[in-house]
C-alpha positions, 0 to 999 in steps of 0.5 A: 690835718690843718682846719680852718674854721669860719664863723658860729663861735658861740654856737656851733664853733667851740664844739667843733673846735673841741672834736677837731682838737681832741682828735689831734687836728691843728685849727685856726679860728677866724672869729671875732669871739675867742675859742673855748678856753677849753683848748684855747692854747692849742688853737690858732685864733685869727680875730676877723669878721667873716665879712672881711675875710679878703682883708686877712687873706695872708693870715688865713693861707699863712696857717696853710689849711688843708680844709676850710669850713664856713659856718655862717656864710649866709649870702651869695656875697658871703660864699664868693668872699670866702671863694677868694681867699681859699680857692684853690688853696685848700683841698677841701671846703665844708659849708653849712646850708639850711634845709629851708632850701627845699621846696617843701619850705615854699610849700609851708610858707605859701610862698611858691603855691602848689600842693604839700610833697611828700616826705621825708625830704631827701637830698634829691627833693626839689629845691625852692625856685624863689626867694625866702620870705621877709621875715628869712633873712639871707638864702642858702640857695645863693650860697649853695649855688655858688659853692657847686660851681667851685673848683674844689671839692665841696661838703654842703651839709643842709642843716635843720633848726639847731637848738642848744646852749648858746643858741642866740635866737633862743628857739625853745624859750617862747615853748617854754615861757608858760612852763616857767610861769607854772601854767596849767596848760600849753595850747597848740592849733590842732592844724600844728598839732600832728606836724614834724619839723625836723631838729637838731641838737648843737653837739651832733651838728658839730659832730656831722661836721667834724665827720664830714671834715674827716671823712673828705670827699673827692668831689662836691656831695651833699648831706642832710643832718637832722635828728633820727626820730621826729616828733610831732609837735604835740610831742615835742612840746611833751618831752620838752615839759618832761625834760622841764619837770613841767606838771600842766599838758598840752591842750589842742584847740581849733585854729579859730580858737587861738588867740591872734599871738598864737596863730601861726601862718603857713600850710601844715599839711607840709611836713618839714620831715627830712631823711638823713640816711645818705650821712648815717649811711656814707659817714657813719654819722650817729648822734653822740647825744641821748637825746633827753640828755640834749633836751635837758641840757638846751631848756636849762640854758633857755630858762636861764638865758631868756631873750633880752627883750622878753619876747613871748611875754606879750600876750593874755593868759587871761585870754588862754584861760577863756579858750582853754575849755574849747579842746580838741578831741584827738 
């Protein structure tokens, strides 16, 4: 098979790129970024931005891609372009959406008003009705809207937060900042304490994907991927001083209690719990990945990668000290 793969080329791409390889697929990869040297001789590397994909039309269908995959289409002008250049080219396209298209994501951020819903979220689950937030750039929902109404069959895989190597928006380092300084104590809001936010690491997204390039529909269907067990985020923030060799624990304290920096906005009575039984049950997905091996793998990076301009070091321990004695009882 003959895949054409999108975008993502420091994150997701290379470990998609290698699946693909190994299983003796021919790919091309439309990215400024190289291929991992890994199997960069056998990768055909098309060095265009997504945003000028009509520019470098004849050298993309000049590969001859039996499926197209766009891993960073992040606008309704996005799909459309990536629409132009391939359908009716290709006999299958897979495109990577966001689990913040459903209305439990309104809910959470308070942006369509209404109670929380019930969990987990599945595929069937309503969708948001307005827009994202300022602080969310781009919308999923335009994309997904425009790949449905393609003519070829389509792969939508709604993923959550991906965390690992190369995650250039660095998810974990604010969870981690403290751990790094040898804090005795991380505090957490006792309204965030027992919430579930569905993640996942790097390697099993790429995995899913690859499953879904594998595995082609005949027609448009869309999966959930996500980690099979979600912690709450207590919990996450344990196994994360575990995985750390972190001494100090998380001490929960009223929202009141935090310090303006470390409040949170949102509704956290909305789980952002998401099912991913359809792709473990129709593709057979399972994660490759123990997941403390995952953990583990994903805060070393961060320590050694923290953000360029430091973030998550504007703020007082002497403050969290003053509020530290104010704990929760669970």
């Amino acid at each position: 098979m003959k895949c054409l793969i999108i975008g993502s080329g420091r994150f997701i791409a290379p470990k998609l790129i290698e699946e693909l390889v190994y299983a003796k697929n021919e790919v091309a990869f439309v990215d400024p970024n190289p291929p991992p040297e890994s199997v960069a001789s056998r990768v055909t590397h098309i060095m265009a931005d997504k945003g000028s994909l009509a520019f470098y039309r004849e050298e993309c269908l000049e590969f001859k891609p039996d499926v197209a995959i766009h891993l960073s289409a992040n606008t309704g002008d996005e799909a459309s372009g990536f629409l132009e250049v391939f359908q009716g080219q290709v006999a299958n396209t897979i495109v990577t959406s966001n689990t913040n298209v459903y209305l439990a994501h309104a809910r959470l951020k308070q942006t369509e008003p209404g109670p929380a819903l019930s969990v987990p979220i599945d595929e069937k689950s309503p969708l948001r009705e307005r827009g994202l937030g300022r602080d969310e750039p781009g919308d999923k929902r335009d994309v997904e809207t425009i790949f449905r109404n393609s003519k070829d069959p389509c792969t939508i895989l709604r993923l959550p937060p991906v965390y690992g190597p190369n995650d250039y928006l660095r998810r974990f380092y604010p969870l981690i900042i403290r751990m790094i300084d040898e804090r005795p104590f991380v505090l957490l809001s006792s309204s965030q304490a027992g919430w579930k936010w569905t993640h996942a690491f790097v390697d099993d997204v790429a995995h899913a994907l690859a499953l879904s390039v594998l595995n082609p529909g005949e027609s448009h269907r869309v999966y959930n991927v996500g980690e099979a067990k979600t912690p709450t985020m207590k919990e996450r923030l344990e196994h994360i001083g575990t995985v750390f060799g972190w001494d100090g624990r998380v001490k929960v304290v009223s929202e009141s209690d935090l310090p303006d920096y470390l409040k949170t906005p949102g509704d956290f009575s909305q789980d952002m719990l998401i099912d991913t039984s359809l792709i473990r049950n129709e593709l057979g997905y399972k994660e490759p990945t123990d997941y403390y091996d995952g953990l583990m793998e994903s805060i070393e990076w961060y320590r050694d990668n923290p953000p360029a301009d430091l973030a998550g070091k504007s703020f007082s321990y002497a403050a969290e000290d003053a509020v530290s004695s104010r704990e929760v009882k669970e």
